[in-house]
C-alpha positions as CSV (number, residue, x, y, z in Angstrom):
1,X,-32.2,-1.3,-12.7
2,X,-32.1,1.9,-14.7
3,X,-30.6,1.8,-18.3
4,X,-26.7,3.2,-18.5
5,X,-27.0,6.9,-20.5
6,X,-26.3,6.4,-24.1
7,X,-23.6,9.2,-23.7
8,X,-21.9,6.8,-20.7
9,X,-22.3,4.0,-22.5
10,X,-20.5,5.0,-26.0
11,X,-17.4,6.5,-23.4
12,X,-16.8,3.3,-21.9
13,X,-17.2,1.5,-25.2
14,X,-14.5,3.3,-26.3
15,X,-12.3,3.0,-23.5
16,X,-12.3,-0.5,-22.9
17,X,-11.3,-0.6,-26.9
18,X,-8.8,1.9,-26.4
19,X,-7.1,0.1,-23.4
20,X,-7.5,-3.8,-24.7
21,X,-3.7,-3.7,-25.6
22,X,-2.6,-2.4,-22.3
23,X,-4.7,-4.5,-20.1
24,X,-3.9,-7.6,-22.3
25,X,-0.1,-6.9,-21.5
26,X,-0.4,-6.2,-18.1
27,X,-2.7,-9.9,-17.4
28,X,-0.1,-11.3,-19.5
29,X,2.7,-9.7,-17.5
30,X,0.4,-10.7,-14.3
31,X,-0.3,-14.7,-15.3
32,X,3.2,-15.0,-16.5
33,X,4.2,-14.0,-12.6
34,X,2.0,-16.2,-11.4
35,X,2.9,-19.1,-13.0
36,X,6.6,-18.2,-12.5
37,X,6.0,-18.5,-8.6
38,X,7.7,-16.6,-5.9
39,X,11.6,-15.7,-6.5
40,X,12.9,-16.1,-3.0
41,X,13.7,-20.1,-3.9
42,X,15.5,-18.9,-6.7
43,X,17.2,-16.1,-5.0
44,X,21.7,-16.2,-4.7
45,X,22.9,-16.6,-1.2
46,X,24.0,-13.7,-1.2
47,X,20.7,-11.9,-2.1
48,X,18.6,-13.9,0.6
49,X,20.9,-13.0,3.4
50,X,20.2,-9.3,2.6
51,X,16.7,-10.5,2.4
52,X,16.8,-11.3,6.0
53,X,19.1,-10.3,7.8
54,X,17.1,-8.0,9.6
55,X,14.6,-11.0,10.7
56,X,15.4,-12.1,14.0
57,X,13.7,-15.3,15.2
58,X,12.0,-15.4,11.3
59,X,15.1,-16.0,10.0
60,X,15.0,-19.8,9.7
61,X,11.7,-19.8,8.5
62,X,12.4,-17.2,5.7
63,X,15.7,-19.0,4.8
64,X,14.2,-22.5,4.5
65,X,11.3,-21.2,2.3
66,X,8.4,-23.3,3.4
67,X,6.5,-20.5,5.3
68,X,4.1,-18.1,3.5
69,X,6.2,-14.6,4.0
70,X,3.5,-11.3,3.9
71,X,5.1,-8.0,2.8
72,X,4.3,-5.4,5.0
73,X,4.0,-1.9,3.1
74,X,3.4,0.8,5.6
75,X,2.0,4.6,5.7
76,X,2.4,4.8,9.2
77,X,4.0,8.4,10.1
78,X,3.3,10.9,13.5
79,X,1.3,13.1,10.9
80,X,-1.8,11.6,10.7
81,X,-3.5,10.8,13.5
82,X,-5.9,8.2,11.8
83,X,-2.1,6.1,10.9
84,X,-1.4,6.5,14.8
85,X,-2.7,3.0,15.5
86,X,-0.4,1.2,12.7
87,X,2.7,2.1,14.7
88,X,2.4,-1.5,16.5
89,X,0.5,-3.0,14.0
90,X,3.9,-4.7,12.1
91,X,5.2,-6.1,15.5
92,X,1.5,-7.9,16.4
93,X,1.8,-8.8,12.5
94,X,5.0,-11.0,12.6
95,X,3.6,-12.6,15.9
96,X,0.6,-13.7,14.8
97,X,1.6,-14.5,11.7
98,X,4.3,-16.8,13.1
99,X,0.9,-18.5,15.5
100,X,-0.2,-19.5,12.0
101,X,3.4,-21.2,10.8
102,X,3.8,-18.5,8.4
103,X,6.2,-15.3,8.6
104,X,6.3,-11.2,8.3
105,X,8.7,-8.4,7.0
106,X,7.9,-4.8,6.2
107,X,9.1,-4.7,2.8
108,X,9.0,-0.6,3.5
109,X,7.1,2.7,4.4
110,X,5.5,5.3,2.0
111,X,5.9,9.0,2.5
112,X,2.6,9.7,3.3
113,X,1.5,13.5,3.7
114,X,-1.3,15.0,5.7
115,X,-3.6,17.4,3.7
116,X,-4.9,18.7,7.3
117,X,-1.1,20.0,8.2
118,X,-0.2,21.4,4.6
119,X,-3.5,22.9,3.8
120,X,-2.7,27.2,3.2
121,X,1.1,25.9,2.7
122,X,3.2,25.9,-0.4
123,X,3.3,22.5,0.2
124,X,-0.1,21.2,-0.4
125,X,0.3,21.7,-4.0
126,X,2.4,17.9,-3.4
127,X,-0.4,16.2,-2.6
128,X,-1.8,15.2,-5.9
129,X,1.8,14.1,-6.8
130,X,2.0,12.2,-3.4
131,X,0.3,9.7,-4.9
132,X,2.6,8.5,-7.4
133,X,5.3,8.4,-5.5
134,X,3.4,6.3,-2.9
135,X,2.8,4.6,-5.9
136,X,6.1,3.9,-6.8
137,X,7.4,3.3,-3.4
138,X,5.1,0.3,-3.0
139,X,6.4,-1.3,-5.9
140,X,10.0,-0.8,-4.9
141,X,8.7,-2.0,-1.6
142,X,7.6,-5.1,-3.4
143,X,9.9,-5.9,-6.1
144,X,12.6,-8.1,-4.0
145,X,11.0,-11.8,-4.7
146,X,10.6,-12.2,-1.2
147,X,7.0,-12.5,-0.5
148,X,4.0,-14.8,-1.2
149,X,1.4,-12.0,-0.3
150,X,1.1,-7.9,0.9
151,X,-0.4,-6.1,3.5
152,X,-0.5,-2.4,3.3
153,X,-1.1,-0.1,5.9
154,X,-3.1,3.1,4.4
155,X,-5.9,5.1,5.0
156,X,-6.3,8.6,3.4
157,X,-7.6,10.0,-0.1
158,X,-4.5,9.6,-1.9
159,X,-2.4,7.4,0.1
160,X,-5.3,4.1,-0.5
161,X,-4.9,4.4,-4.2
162,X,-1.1,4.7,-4.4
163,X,-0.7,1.9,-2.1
164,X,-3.3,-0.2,-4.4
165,X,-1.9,1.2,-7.8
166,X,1.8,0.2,-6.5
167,X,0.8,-3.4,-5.5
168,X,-1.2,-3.8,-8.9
169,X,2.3,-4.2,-10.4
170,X,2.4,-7.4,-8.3
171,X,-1.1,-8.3,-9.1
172,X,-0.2,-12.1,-9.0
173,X,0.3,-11.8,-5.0
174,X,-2.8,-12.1,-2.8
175,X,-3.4,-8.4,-1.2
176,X,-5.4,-7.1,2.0
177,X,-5.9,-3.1,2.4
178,X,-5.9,-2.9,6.6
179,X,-7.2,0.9,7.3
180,X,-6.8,1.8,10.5
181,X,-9.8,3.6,11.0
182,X,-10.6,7.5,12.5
183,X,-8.3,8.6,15.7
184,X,-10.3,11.1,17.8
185,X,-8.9,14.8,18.0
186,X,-11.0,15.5,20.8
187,X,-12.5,18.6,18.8
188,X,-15.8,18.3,16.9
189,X,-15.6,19.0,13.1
190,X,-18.2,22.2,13.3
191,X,-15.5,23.9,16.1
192,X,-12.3,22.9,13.8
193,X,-13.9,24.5,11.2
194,X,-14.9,28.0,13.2
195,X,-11.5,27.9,14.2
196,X,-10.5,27.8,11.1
197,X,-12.7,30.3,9.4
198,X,-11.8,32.9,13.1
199,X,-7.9,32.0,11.5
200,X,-8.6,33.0,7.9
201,X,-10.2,35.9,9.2
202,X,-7.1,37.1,10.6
């Protein structure tokens, strides 16, 4: 294994002693959550009937609090043809998840853009900001004290790291990333991108 330059070294010297403070509040924030447990036990009656009302045949399982409950947190949109296949994906969640004894809500959607749609518009100057909002919008997502673990739904450059910075918030919670995986255009990249150029070629 080859030796870490000197010059790399010394930066990350420095930035793990520049962050110690932060990161020692945040895994304090994080154990203290953990230890805490989940809030739906704890939750009014009033609060846990909004938390699901919208449940269906979960209901009795999410009321009586003995199930494992997953948040779903979704990027699924029409834009983006690699999120096409997450548009059943919640429904098959809550099934099998109920096969297993345990039950599934989608604790909400991120606005997820496409780069491919807004490239060449005003618009694309968003998609570095998309992120934090993604961001946030998973942590809203999460912050009812309704779920025992998280699923999110994301593929994309920006959307994977918004979805994972939002859910570090809730760092105590077990996590899985599900991307979705490529949807075929039925165009090969080399003739997208001659069309492309042909385009800006006017």
């Amino acid at each position: 294994m080859s030796k870490m330059h000197a010059t790399v070294d010394a930066v990350t010297a420095r930035i793990i002693e520049r962050s110690k403070p932060g990161r020692q509040a945040y895994l304090d924030l994080i154990a203290k959550q953990r230890d805490a447990g989940v809030n739906r036990p704890a939750l009014s009656c009033g609060n846990l009937a909004h938390g699901f009302a919208a449940s269906g045949e979960d209901k009795p399982a999410i009321r009586g609090g003995k199930a494992m409950n997953i948040g779903i947190v979704s990027a699924y949109n029409d834009m983006l043809s690699a999120h096409q296949p997450y548009g059943r994906y919640p429904e098959q969640m809550k099934i099998f998840a109920r096969e297993v004894g345990a039950t599934a809500q989608v604790a909400g959607a991120v606005p997820a853009m496409c780069d491919g749609v807004t490239q060449g518009q005003d618009s694309m100057e968003l998609s570095l900001f998309s992120r934090d909002v993604i961001a946030m919008a998973t942590a809203v997502g999460l912050s009812h004290g309704m779920f025992e673990s998280v699923a999110m739904l994301g593929i994309c450059d920006k959307i994977v790291p918004g979805l994972l910075i939002g859910a570090l918030r809730f760092g105590h919670l077990p996590t899985i990333l599900v991307p979705a995986g490529p949807m075929p255009s039925g165009l090969a990249n080399k003739e997208k991108q001659r069309v492309r150029q042909l385009y800006a070629e006017g």
